[in-house]
Legacy VTK file of the C-alpha trace (Angstrom):
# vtk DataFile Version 3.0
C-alpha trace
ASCII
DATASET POLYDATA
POINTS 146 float
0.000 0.000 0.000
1.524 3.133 -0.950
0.669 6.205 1.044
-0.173 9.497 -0.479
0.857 12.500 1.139
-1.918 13.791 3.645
-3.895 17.133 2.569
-4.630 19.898 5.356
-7.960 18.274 5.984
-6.793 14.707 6.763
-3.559 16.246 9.288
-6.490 18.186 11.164
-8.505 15.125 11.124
-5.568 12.968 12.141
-4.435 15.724 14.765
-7.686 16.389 16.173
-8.303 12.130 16.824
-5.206 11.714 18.471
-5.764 15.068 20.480
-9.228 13.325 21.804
-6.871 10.283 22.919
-4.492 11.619 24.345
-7.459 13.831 26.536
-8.787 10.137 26.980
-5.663 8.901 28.122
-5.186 12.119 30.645
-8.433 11.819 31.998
-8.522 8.277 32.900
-4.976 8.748 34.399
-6.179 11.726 36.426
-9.478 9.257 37.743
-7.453 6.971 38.807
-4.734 8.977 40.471
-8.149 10.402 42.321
-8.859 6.812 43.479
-5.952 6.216 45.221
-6.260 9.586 46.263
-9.084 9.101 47.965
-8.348 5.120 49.224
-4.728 6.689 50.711
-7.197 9.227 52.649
-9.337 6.590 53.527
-6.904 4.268 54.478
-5.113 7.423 56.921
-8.691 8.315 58.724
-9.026 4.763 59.529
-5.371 4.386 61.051
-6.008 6.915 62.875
-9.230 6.321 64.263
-7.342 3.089 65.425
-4.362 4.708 67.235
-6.875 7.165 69.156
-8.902 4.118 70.136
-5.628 2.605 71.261
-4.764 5.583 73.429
-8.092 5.949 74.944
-8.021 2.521 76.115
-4.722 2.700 77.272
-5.369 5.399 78.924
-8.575 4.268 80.237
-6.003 1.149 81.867
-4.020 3.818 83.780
-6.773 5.648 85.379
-8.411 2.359 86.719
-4.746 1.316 87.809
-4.312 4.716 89.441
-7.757 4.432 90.747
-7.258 0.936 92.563
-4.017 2.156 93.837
-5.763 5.305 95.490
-8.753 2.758 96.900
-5.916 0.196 98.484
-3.679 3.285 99.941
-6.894 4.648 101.315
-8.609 1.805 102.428
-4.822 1.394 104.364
-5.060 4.604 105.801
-8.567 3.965 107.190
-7.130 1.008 109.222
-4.389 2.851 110.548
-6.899 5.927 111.582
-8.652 3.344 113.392
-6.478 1.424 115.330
-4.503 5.027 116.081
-8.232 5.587 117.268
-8.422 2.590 119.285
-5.314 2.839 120.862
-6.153 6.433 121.988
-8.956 5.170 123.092
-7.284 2.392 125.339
-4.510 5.387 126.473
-7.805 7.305 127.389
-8.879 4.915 130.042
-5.420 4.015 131.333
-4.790 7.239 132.000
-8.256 8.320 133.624
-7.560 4.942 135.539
-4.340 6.368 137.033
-5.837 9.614 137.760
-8.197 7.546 139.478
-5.742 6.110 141.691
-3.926 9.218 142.053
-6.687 11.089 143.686
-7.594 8.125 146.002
-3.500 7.596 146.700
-3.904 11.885 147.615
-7.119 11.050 150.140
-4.992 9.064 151.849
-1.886 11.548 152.665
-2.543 13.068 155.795
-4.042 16.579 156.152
-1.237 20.017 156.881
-1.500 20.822 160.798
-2.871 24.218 160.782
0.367 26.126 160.743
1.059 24.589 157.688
4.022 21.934 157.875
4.159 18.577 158.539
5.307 17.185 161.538
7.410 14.143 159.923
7.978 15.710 156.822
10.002 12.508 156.361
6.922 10.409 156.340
5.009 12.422 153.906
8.378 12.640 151.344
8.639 8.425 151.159
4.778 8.194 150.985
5.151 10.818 147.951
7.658 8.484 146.512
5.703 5.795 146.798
2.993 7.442 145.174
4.777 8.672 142.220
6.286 5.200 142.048
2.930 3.989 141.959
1.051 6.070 140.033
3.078 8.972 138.168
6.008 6.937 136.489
5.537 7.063 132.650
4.132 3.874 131.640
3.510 2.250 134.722
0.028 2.344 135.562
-0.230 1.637 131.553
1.745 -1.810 131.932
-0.661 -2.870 135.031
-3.511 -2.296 133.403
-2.990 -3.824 129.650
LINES 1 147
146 0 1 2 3 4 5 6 7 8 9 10 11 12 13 14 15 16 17 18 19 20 21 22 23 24 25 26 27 28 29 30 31 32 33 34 35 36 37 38 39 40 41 42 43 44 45 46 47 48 49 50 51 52 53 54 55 56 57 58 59 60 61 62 63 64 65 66 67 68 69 70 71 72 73 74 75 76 77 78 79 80 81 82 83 84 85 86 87 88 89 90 91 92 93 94 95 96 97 98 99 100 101 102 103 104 105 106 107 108 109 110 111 112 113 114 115 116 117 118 119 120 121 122 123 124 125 126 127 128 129 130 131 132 133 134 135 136 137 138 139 140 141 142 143 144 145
């Protein structure tokens, strides 16, 4: 086949057909290119939505560990505040108990003569030993009666 040298016509014609596919060929490239566009976009969103669910449950972990801690350390102190309570409560009574027996321990010293000393001052200074022996030593009266 022997080919005749195109006219002006047939180059437009020629021109103008390749022009359309080569606006095909763009076009379809430029669609797809979209696609992925928008499946890359998609694809990001849902990461993401994944990592912030991963933090908020993580985090959600850490507040109920924090929150168990705070319960046990609390639930601690509450037992200490009561047997710091109780004990008080027990050094209450041991000391109104030696009171008690220090006011009976005073009845029994005897009464100032009217001028105001003693006549055996000796006397009254061992009984006062006694008494503080007793009664008023730190702990004493404590140990007899626990």
């Amino acid at each position: 086949m022997k080919q005749f040298p195109m006219n002006g016509d047939e180059r437009d014609a020629e021109a103008a057909g390749t022009v359309a596919d080569v606006t095909d060929h763009i076009k379809g490239v430029l669609e797809s290119a979209e696609r992925a566009a928008a499946a890359s976009i998609e694809q990001s969103r849902a990461e993401g939505a994944r990592r912030v669910g991963e933090a908020k449950e993580r985090a959600q972990e850490l507040v109920d560990e924090r929150r168990a801690r705070i319960s046990a350390i609390s639930d601690d102190l509450l037992r200490q505040a009561d047997a710091v309570q109780t004990r008080l409560a027990k050094l209450d009574d041991a000391l109104a108990g030696a009171m008690e027996d220090l006011r009976g321990e005073l009845g029994r010293l005897p009464e100032p003569p009217a001028g105001g000393d003693f006549e055996d001052d000796e006397e009254v200074t061992r009984d006062a030993l006694r008494t503080r022996e007793r009664h008023i030593t730190p702990g004493a009266h404590a140990r007899q009666r626990m």
